[in-house]
C-alpha positions as a Python dict, from the first residue, in 0.01 Angstrom:
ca = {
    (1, 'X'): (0, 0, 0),
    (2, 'X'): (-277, -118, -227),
    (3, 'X'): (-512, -364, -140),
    (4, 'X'): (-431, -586, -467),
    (5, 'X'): (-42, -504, -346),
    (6, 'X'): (-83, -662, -21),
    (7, 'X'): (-291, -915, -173),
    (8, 'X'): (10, -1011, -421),
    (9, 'X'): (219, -1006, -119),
    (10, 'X'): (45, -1257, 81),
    (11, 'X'): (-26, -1493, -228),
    (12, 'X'): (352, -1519, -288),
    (13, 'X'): (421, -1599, 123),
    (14, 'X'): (179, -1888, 78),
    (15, 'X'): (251, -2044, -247),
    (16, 'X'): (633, -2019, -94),
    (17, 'X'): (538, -2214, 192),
    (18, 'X'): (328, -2415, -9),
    (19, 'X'): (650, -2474, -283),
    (20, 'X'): (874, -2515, 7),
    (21, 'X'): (682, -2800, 169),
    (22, 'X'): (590, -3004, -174),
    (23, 'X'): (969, -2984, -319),
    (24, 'X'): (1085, -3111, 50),
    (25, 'X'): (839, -3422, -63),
    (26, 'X'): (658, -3348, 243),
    (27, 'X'): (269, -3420, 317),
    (28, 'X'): (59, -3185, 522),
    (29, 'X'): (-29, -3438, 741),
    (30, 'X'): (344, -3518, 815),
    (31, 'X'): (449, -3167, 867),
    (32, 'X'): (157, -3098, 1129),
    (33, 'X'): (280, -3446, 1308),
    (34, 'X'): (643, -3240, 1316),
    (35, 'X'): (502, -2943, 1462),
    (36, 'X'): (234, -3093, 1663),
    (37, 'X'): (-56, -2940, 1530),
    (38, 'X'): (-365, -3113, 1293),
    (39, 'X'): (-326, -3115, 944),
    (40, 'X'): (-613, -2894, 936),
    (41, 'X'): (-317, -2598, 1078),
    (42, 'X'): (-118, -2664, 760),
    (43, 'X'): (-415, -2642, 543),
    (44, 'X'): (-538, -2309, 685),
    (45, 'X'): (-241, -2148, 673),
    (46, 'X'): (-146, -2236, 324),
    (47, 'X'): (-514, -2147, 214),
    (48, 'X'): (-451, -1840, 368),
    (49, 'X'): (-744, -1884, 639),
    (50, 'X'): (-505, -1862, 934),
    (51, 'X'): (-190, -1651, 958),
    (52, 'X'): (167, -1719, 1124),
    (53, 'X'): (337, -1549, 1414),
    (54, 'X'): (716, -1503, 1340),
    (55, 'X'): (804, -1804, 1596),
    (56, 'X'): (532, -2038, 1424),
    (57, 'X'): (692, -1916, 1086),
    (58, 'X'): (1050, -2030, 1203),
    (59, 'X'): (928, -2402, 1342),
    (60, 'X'): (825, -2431, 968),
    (61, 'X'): (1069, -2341, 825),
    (62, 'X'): (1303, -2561, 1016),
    (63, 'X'): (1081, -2876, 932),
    (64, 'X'): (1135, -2810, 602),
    (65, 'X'): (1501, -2743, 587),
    (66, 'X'): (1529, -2332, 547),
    (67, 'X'): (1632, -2146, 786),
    (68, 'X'): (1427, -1779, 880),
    (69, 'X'): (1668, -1574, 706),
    (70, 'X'): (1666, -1836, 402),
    (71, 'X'): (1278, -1793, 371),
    (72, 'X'): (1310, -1435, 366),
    (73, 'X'): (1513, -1397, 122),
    (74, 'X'): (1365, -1651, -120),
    (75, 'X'): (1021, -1401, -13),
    (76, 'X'): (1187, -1093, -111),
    (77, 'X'): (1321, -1249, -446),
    (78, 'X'): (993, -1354, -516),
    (79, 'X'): (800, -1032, -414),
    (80, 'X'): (1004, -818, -640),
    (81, 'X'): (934, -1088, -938),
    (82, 'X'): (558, -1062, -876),
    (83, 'X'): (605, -673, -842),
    (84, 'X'): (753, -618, -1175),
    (85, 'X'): (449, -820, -1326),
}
């Protein structure tokens, strides 16, 4: 896998998260309170400056109403978007 390829792939696993948490109408701040971290955790993660383990990934995703399996699919729908671009 490229560089730019795996580059592509992360972008679209943040800017889902990021999508995910803005169309649940929820702030950064209020999804660290939910997962007990600083909002600084959201921010870095979403900026791409931090990265998830699979159980971090899940607590997410249940604060803002997806399930795991959800998530991956909506990532795999969007990866093969970006990939025929």
């Amino acid at each position: 896998m490229s560089s730019k390829s795996k580059e592509s792939e992360e972008y679209a696993l943040l800017q889902l998260l990021r999508d995910l948490r803005l169309k649940s109408g929820i702030t950064q701040q209020a999804l660290a309170d939910r997962i007990g971290h600083p909002q600084s955790y959201v921010s870095k993660y979403e900026a791409g400056e931090r990265r998830l383990d699979i159980l971090e990934l899940r607590e997410i995703c249940e604060c803002l109403g997806v399930t795991l399996p959800e998530f991956v699919r909506q990532l795999e729908r969007a990866l093969t978007r970006a990939a025929r671009q």
